[in-house]
Every structure is written in structure tokens, then in C-alpha cells.
Residue, then its C-alpha position, 0 to 999 in steps of 0.5 A: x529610660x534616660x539619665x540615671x535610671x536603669x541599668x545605667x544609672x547603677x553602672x554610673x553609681x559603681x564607676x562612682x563610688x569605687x573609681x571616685x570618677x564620673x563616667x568619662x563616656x556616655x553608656x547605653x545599656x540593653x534595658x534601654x537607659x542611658x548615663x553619662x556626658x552627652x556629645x561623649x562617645x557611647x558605649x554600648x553593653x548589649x548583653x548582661x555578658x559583657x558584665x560576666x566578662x569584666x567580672x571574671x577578668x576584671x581591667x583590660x582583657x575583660x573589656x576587650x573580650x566583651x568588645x571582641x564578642x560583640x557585647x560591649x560596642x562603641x557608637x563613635x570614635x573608638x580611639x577618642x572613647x579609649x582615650x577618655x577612659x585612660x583620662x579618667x583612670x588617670x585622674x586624681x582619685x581616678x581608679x587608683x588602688x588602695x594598697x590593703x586588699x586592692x580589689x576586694x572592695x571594689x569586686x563585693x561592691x561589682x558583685x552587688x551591683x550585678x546581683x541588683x541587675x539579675x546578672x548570673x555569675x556563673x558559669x565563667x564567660x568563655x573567651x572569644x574563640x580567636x583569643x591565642x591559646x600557646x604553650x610550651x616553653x616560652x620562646x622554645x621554636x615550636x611556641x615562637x613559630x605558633x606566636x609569629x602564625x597566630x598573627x602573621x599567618x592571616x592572608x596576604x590580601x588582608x595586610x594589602x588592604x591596610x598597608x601601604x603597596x610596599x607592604x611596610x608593616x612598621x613604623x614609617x618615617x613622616x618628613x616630607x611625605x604626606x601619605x602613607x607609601x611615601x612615608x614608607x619610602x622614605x623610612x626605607x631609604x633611610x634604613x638603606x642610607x644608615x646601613x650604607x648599602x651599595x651594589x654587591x653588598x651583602x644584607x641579612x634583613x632578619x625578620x623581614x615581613x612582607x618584604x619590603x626592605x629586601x625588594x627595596x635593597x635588592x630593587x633600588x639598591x643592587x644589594x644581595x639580600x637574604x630575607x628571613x622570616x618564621x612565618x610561612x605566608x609572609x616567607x611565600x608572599x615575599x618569594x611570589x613577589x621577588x620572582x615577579x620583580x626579577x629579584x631571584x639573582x639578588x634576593x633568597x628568602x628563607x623561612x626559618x628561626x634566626x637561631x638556625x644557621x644563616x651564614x656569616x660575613x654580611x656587609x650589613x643586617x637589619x632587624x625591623x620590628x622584630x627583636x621584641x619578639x625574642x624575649x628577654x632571656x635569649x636577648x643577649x644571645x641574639x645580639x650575640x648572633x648578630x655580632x658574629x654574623x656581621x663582617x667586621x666594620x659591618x652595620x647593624x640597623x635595629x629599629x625596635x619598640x621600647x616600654x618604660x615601666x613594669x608591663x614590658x609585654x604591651x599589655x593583656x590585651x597584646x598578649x591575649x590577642x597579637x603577641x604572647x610572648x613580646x617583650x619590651x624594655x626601656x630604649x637604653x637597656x636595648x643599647x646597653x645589650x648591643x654594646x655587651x654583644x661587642x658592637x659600637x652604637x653610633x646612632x639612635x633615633x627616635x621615631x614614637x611620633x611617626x608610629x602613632x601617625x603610621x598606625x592612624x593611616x594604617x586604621x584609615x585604611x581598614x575602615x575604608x576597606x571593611x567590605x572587602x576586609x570582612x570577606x577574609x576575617x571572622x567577626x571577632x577578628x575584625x574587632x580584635x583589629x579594629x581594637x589593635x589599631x585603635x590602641x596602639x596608636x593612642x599608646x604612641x600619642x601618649x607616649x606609653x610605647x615608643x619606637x626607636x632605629x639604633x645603628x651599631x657597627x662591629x667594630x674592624x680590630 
């Protein structure tokens, strides 16, 4: 079937008549029709489940558990068919919310619909077996080490097939570089001119992932530097790689919480893509920690993703999939928490546009190793990746997130 008929055709009508928009893509379902813009990517609904799912979480985690599981797919590119929905969602009159009863019109009108196409409701769709599942009090250091597990644990060989050789997972900073590991260069060297390294000094690079910063201060800057991470892969992957650099004389890694004690007097510390992993609550008294870490007239370089607005967890699909617990707030309060801490900010910098182009290489390249990529994930983690990817660099070409380097000093009484 084609055009409006079948299973499609009653699809479009829904989107229609309850979102007051026409579907933005083409949609192709398992009975065969089809309905929708033609050239438009096509989205494709190979089993009534994926239905169940939006049925039972209705919006964002609903569609991406039907795509995670494989019953909903894209034929075409996946970031220009989320963009093209958030168009259409954004629209005049485009799935906007009445505010009486929001969704109870919308939910009968769905739920007429499905019984039209002989969908079962019951019983609930189970969710995608790698969706995290944490408990706990949130941020207590059993939940932060099961958080920073869920997503950083997966094998060093998979974050090597997507990232650049210095294995820089953050924002890269895209001057005159033109590829991926020259744009990591770059952002590390600015990060060690900021924090004015030198021989000898004494850097705590907090959070320190796979290790760039500490292999490039301790390797192209004679730093001594100690490198701090939670998760137990990065915290071995990152040993394994100062040993065989000769590093051990001027780098030590440490597998542990930020809470637990570190030492004190550093000349400098660096917190990459770490602090909205915090949480809101202990943000102060991570400030706190830093301030009395850092040596008086020490430098502190943050680089940290910001959110404007109510959703400063990044979403359902974020905290379902990738981190639980993250927090993010405008670029000003984070300054604000700083300077409380005793610090003086001198200087931030921009950088949303540089994530949207880090994260678009960093897709590239999971494309282009899938083969070798599909032998260390399951399906459904490929997906959530392929997903991940997708929409995290569309949220920073539209300006939804944004990412920012601040530089403070703790200043000499």
C-alpha cells in the first residue's frame, strides 16, 4: 500500500489531527504503506511494538526504546530525520500542549488509533535490556561509581574506534585544524597554556578519562601530574598508556572519588566534562574541594556543558541511557558557584559550535568502523550510540546545550 492507506495512513491522520502538523518524514510501516513527504528520511515501524512503547512512555524515551530495540528504524540519515521532527514539534501549532488535561486527548485519540490497528496494549513493552537501571541515593558513591560504570566501562578498543589517537573524549577546539586529532591538539594546548603549566608543576587533572590531558602535560609539558578518574577501564587503560609513554616519573593515576582525599597545593587543576556529573546539590562543595586543593594564585580550568531551561538532566533519553544522574545548568550560575567557592573567574569561552563539529567526526567515525565496533557491543548498544551521537550533535547545532572552558584563579592574600 502507498500514500494514505493502511496502517500509515492512520498514523498520518493521528500526527494530524492532534499535533496540527503534517509528518515531517516519510513513515513506512510493517503492513507495507507508506505516508509522508517523498526525498524525507523514512521512518520505519517494523513491528506494532514500537506503538506499545510510545503508548506506555509517550515523547522522547518511548521513541527511543522502539528504536533502540530495533522496532522503529531510519532509512537515511538519522540526524536530518531528528531534526526535522524537532522542526515539526517546534512549529506553530506543532505539538503544542494545551494546558487543561494536557494528555488526556491526545492518549484516547492514540489509543483509538491503535485499537483500529489491532495493536494489544497490554501487557507493558519491556524496555531495552541495556537501559541503566541505578539506585540509591543520588550522587552517594556507590550510585556515582554505578553511573560512571554504566557508560565508561565498555572496552577501551571501542572509545579508540571513535576517538581521535589522544583518545580526547570532549569538546575539541576547531581553529585551524581540520581533522579530528588536530582539533584535540589544539584544545589541549590551550588548556595547558590557560592553566599556565610549566616543568614541575603540579597538575590534578580531575576526571581525567582516557588520559589525554595528563599524557599531553606530563609528555609536552614536564608536568607532574595526577590523574583521577572513578572509572575502573579508563583508570587501567590510562596506567597502560603512561607506562609505555615513560611517564611513571611524572604521572600517577588514581582510581577514585573526587571526595576522597587527593592531597593539596597543586599549582593548577582541570576538570574536563566532568562537573556535570556532580549534581546540583554537592556542586558547592565541589567548588569548595577544588578551592582548597589549589595552591594560592593556583589556576583552575573547568570546561563544562551548560543547559538553559527546566531539563538540566539532558533529557529522558540521556538519563535512561548514558547518565542518570547528570546535571546541567546555565553557563552563569556555574560561574556564580565558582566565585562563592572563593575563586576569581577571569575568563570563559565559549565553545558550543566545536561540540556539535567534535561529536559529528566522532559519528563519522563510528560509521566508518561499525564492523569492528559491532564485534565488542550488543545490537541495542550500538544503537543507543548510533542515537547518542545523532542527537547530541544536533542539540549543539541548535543551541539546546552549550559547552564553555572557565578559567578561575584562588587568589594570593
Amino acid at each position: 500500500m502507498t500514500g494514505q492507506d493502511g496502517a500509515a495512513g492512520i498514523i498520518a491522520d493521528l500526527v494530524k489531527t492532534q499535533a496540527g502538523v503534517d509528518l515531517p518524514v516519510r513513515l513506512r510501516l510493517w503492513d507495507g504503506s507508506e505516508a509522508g513527504p517523498e526525498g524525507a528520511p523514512v521512518l520505519i515501524v517494523r513491528s506494532p511494538r514500537a506503538l506499545r512503547q510510545l503508548l506506555w512512555r509517550p515523547g522522547e524515551l518511548g521513541l527511543a526504546r522502539a528504536y533502540i530495540s530495533g522496532d522503529l528504524d531510519v532509512d537515511g540519515d538519522l540526524t536530518d530525520g531528528l531534526r526535522r521532527v524537532r522542526a515539526a514539534a517546534q512549529a506553530p501549532g506543532g505539538g503544542a500542549r494545551p494546558r487543561a488535561a494536557p494528555l488526556l486527548g491526545p492518549a484516547l485519540a492514540a489509543v483509538r488509533a491503535v485499537t483500529r490497528l489491532k495493536v494489544p496494549l497490554w501487557p507493558p513493552p519491556a524496555p531495552p535490556a541495556c537501559e541503566l537501571r541505578v539506585s540509591g541515593r543520588r550522587h552517594s558513591r556507590a550510585r556515582d561509581q554505578a553511573v560512571i560504570a554504566g557508560h565508561y566501562d565498555l572496552p577501551a578498543a571501542f572509545y579508540q574506534l571513535i576517538l581521535d589517537p589522544s583518545m580526547a573524549y570532549s569538546c575539541a577546539w576547531w581553529t585551524i585544524a581540520d581533522t579530528l586529532a588536530g582539533a584535540q591538539r589544539a584544545k589541549l594546548e590551550l588548556i595547558s597554556r590557560k592553566l599556565d603549566l610549566e616543568p614541575g608543576s603540579r597538575l590534578l587533572d580531575l576526571g581525567c578519562g582516557w588520559g589525554s590531558l595528563t599524557v599531553h602535560a606530563a609528555g609536552h609539558h614536564q608536568a607532574r601530574v595526577t590523574a583521577v578518574t572513578l572509572s575502573s577501564e579508563q583508570g587501567g587503560y590510562v596506567r597502560q598508556r603512561v607506562r609505555g609513554l615513560g611517564l611513571t616519573d611524572r604521572a600517577e593515576v588514581r582510581i577514585q572519588d573526587y571526595r576522597d582525599p587527593l592531597g593539596t597545593n597543586y599549582d593548577a587543576i582541570a576538570s574536563v566534562e566532568m562537573g556535570e556529573h556532580v549534581g546540583a546539590a554537592q556542586y558547592p562543595r565541589f567548588c569548595a574541594t577544588l578551592h582548597r586543593l589549589l595552591k594560592p594564585g593556583g589556576r583552575l580550568l573547568i570546561q563544562q556543558m551548560s543547559r538553559r531551561g527546566r531539563a538540566p538532566g539532558g533529557g529522558a533519553f540521556i538519563e535512561s541511557y548514558i547518565a542518570p544522574d547528570m546535571h546541567m545548568r546555565p553557563v552563569g550560575e556555574t560561574v556564580r558557584l565558582i566565585e562563592n567557592a572563593g575563586f576569581e573567574v577571569i575568563d570563559v569561552q565559549a565553545m558550543r559550535e566545536h561540540y556539535a563539529r567534535t561529536i559529528r567526526a566522532w559519528l563519522d567515525n563510528f560509521e566508518a568502523n561499525l564492523p569492528e565496533i559491532t564485534k565488542l557491543l550488543t545490537t541495542e548498544q550500538v544503537r543507543v550510540w548510533r542515537l547518542y551521537l545523532a542527537g547530541g550533535a544536533l542539540a549543539f547545532e541548535e543551541g539546546r546545550m552549550g559547552v564553555d572552558q572557565i578559567l578561575a584563579v584562588r587568589p594570593d592574600r
